[in-house]
C-alpha positions as CSV (number, residue, x, y, z in Angstrom):
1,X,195.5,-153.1,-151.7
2,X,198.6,-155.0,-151.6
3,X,200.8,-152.5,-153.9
4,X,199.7,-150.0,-151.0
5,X,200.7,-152.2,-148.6
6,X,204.3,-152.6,-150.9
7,X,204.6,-149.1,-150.9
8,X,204.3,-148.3,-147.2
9,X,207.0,-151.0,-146.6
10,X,209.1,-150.4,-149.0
11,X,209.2,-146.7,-149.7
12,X,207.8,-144.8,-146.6
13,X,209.5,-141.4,-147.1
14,X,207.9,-141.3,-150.9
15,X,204.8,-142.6,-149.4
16,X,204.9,-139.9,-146.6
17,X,205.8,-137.5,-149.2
18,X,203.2,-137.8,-151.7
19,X,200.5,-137.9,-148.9
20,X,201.9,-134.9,-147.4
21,X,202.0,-133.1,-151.5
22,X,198.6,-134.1,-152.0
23,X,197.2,-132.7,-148.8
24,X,198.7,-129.6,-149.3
25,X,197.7,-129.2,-152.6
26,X,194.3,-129.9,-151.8
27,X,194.4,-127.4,-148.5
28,X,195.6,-124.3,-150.9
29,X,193.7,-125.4,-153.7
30,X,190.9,-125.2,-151.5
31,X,191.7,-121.9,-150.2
32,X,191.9,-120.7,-154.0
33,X,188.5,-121.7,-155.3
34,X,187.1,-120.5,-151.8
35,X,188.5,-117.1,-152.8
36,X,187.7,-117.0,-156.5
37,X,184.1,-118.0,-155.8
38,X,183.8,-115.3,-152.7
39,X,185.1,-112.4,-155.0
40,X,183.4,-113.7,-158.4
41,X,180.2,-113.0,-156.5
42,X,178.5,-109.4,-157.5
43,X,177.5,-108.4,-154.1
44,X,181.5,-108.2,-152.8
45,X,181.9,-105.7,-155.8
46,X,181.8,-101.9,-155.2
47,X,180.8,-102.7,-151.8
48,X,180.1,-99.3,-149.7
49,X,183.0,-99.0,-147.3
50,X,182.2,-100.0,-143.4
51,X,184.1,-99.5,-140.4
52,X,184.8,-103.2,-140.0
53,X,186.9,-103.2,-143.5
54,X,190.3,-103.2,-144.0
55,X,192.1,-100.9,-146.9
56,X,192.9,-104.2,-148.6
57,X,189.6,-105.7,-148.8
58,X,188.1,-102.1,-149.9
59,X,191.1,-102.5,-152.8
60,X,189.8,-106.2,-153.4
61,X,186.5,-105.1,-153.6
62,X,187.0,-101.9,-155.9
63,X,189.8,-103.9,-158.2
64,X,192.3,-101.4,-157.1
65,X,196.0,-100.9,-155.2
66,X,195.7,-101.3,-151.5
67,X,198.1,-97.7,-152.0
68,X,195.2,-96.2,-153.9
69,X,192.9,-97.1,-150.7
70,X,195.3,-95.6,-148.3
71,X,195.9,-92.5,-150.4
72,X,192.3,-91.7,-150.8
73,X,192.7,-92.6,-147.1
74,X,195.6,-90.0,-146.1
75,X,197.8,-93.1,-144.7
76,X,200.6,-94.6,-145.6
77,X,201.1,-98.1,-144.2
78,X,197.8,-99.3,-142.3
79,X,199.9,-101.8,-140.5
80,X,202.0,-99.9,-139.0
81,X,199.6,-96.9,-138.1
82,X,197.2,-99.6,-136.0
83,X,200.2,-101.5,-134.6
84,X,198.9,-104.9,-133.9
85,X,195.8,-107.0,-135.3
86,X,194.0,-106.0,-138.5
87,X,193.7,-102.1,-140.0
88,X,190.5,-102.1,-139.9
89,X,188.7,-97.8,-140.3
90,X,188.0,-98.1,-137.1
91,X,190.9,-98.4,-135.9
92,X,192.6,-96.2,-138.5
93,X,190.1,-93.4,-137.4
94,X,191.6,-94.1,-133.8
95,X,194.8,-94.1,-134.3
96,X,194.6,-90.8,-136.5
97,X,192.2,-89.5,-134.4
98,X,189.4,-88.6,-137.1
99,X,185.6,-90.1,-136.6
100,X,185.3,-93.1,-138.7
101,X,183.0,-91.3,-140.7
102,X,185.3,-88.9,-142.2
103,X,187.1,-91.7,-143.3
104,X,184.3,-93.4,-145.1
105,X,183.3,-90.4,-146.8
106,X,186.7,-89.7,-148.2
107,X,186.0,-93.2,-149.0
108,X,183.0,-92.9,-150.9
109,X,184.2,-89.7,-152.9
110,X,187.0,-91.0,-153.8
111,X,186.9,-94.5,-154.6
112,X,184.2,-93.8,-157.4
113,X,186.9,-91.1,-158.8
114,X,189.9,-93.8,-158.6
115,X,187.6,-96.1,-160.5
116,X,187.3,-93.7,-163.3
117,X,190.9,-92.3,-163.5
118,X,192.1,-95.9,-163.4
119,X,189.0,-96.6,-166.4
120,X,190.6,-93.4,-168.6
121,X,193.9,-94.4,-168.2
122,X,193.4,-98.2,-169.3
123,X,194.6,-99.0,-172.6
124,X,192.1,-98.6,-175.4
């Protein structure tokens, strides 16, 4: 305990640095391994689109470009189109001013096809 101690009085920026390194490193390596156990999981694969779902968790969740999403989508920048908070189809389909159930079926015809053009076109 006493080289702590030594430390702290002799070296407090280090001291406050390293702490300060060391949380943060723990805080985003957190975040990572939260992330990469979420999306390792099978049942956040291929997931059917829902209203609540944004175009870049439908692109997590189908391994493609969030453009892809928005294409099959007929949008450009989510974003933008929504204004404030998060895209979710719901509030694309209000801001276009389409049910949200034209958008998930455009969803679920095309994602399947974008899954198998991106499939043909990988590298053999």
């Amino acid at each position: 305990m006493s080289k702590l101690r030594y430390l702290w009085a002799h070296h407090k920026p280090a001291s406050i640095g390293f702490i300060l390194a060391v949380t943060l490193a723990l805080f985003f390596g957190g975040k990572f391994v939260a992330r990469a156990v979420y999306w390792s999981d099978p049942a956040h694969r291929h997931q059917s689109p829902e209203p609540w779902m944004t175009p870049g968790y439908i692109a997590k969740s189908w391994h493609l470009q969030i453009e892809e999403v928005d294409a099959i989508l007929g949008i450009e920048n989510g974003p933008a189109l929504v204004g404030y908070g998060r895209p979710t189809l719901d509030r694309i389909a209000k801001a276009t001013g389409q049910p949200v159930g034209d958008l998930l079926h455009k969803l679920s015809l095309g994602l399947p096809k974008a899954i198998a053009d991106q499939e043909a076109n990988a590298p053999k």
